[in-house]
DODO-359262 format. One record per atom (N, C-alpha, C): x negated, y negated, z. Coordinates in steps of 0.001 Angstrom, whole numbers, padded with zeros to 6 digits, always signed. Example, Ala and Ser with C-alpha at 12.3 -4.5 7.8 and 13.67 -1.06 7.14 Angstrom:
BEGIN
-013190+005690+007800-012300+004500+007800-013200+003300+007800-012850+002250+007080-013670+001060+007140-012900-000030+007870
END
This chain:
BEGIN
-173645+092800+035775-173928+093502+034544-174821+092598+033689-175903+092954+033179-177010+092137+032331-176326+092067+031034-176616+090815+030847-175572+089503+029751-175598+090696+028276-176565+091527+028081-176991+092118+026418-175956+093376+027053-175322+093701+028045-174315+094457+027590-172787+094742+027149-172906+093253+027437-171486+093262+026049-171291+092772+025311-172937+092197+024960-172675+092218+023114-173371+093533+022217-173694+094795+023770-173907+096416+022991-172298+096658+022401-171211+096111+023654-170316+096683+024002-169524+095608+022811-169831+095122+022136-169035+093962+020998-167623+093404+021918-168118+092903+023140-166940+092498+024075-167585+091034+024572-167037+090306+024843-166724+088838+025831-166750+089224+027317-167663+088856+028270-167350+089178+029792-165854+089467+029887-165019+088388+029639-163456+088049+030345-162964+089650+029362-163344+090161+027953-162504+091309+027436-162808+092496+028348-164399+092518+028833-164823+093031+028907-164067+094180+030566-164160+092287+031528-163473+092793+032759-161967+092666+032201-161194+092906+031863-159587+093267+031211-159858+094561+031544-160875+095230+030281-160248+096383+030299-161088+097565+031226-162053+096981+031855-162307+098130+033228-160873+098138+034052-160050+096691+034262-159296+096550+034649-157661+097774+034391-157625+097957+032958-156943+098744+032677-157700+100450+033184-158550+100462+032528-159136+101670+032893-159411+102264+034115-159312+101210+035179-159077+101803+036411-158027+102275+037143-156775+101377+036625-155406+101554+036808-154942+102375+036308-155656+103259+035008-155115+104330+034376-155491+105564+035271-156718+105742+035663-157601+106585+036175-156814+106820+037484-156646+105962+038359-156119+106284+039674-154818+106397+039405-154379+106142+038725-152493+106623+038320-152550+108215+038120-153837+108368+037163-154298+109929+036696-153965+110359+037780-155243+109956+038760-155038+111550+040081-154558+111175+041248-153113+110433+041003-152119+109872+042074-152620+109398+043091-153123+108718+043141-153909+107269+044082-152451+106611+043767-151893+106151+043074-151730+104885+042960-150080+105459+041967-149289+104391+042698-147504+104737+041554-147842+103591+039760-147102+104119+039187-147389+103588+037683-146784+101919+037757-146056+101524+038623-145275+100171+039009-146987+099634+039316-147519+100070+040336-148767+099591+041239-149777+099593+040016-150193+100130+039101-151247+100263+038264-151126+099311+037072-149426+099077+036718-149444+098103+036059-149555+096783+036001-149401+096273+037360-149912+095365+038325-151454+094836+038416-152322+096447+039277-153739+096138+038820-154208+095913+037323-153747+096822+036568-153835+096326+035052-153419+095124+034449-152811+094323+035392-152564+093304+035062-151018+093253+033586-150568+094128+033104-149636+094654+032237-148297+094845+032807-147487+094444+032168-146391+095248+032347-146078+096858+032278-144715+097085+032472-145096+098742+032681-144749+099315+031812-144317+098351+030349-144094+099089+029152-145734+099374+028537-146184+097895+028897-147559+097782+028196-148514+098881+028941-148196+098923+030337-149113+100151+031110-149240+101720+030710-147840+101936+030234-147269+103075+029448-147768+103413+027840-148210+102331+027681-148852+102443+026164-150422+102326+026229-150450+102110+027203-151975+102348+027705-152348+103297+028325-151338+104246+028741-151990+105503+029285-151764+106023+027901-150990+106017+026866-151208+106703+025619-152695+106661+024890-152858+105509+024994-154411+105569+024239-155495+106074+024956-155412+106104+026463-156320+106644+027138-155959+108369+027229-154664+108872+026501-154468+110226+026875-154013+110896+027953-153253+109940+028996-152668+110073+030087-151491+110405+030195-150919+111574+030643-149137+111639+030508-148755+110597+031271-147873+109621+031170-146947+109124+031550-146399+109914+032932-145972+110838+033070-145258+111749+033618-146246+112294+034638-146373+112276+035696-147322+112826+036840-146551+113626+038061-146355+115036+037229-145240+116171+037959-146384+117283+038348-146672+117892+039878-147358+118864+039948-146473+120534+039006-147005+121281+039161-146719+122893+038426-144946+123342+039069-145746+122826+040376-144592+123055+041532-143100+122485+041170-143449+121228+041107-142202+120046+040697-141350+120444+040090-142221+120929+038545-141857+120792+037378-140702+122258+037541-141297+123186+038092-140593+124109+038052-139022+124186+039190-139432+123212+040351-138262+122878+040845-137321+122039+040594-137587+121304+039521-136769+120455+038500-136132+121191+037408-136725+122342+036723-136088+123050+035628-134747+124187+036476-134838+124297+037745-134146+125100+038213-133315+124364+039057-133012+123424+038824-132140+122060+040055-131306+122215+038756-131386+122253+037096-130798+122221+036384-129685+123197+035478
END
């Protein structure tokens, strides 16, 4: 990555790779690549801190297909 883009990005290389780091671990957690234990790992975070990071990125926590969800409300 050419050095003038992360001072577009008002970031430090090392902030810079952190948080692709998070952002990738969020992304593949998104479309179940990857369990939320495993992402908090690549994110380098714990899985409270991973959990508060899919909040800011807008990610449910919770990764239940239509299907699931409805065979879970009726198990109950």
């Amino acid at each position: 990555m050419p050095e003038g883009a992360f001072s577009t990005l008002h970031q430090a290389p090392h902030e810079f790779v952190r948080e692709m780091r998070v952002a990738t671990a969020v992304k593949w957690y998104e479309l179940g690549r990857i369990s939320q234990g495993r992402a908090a790992e690549i994110a380098g975070l714990t899985r409270a801190d991973f959990i508060d990071a899919l909040s800011r990125y807008r990610v449910s926590p919770y990764q239940y297909t239509a299907e699931e969800l409805i065979k879970e409300m009726r198990a109950e």
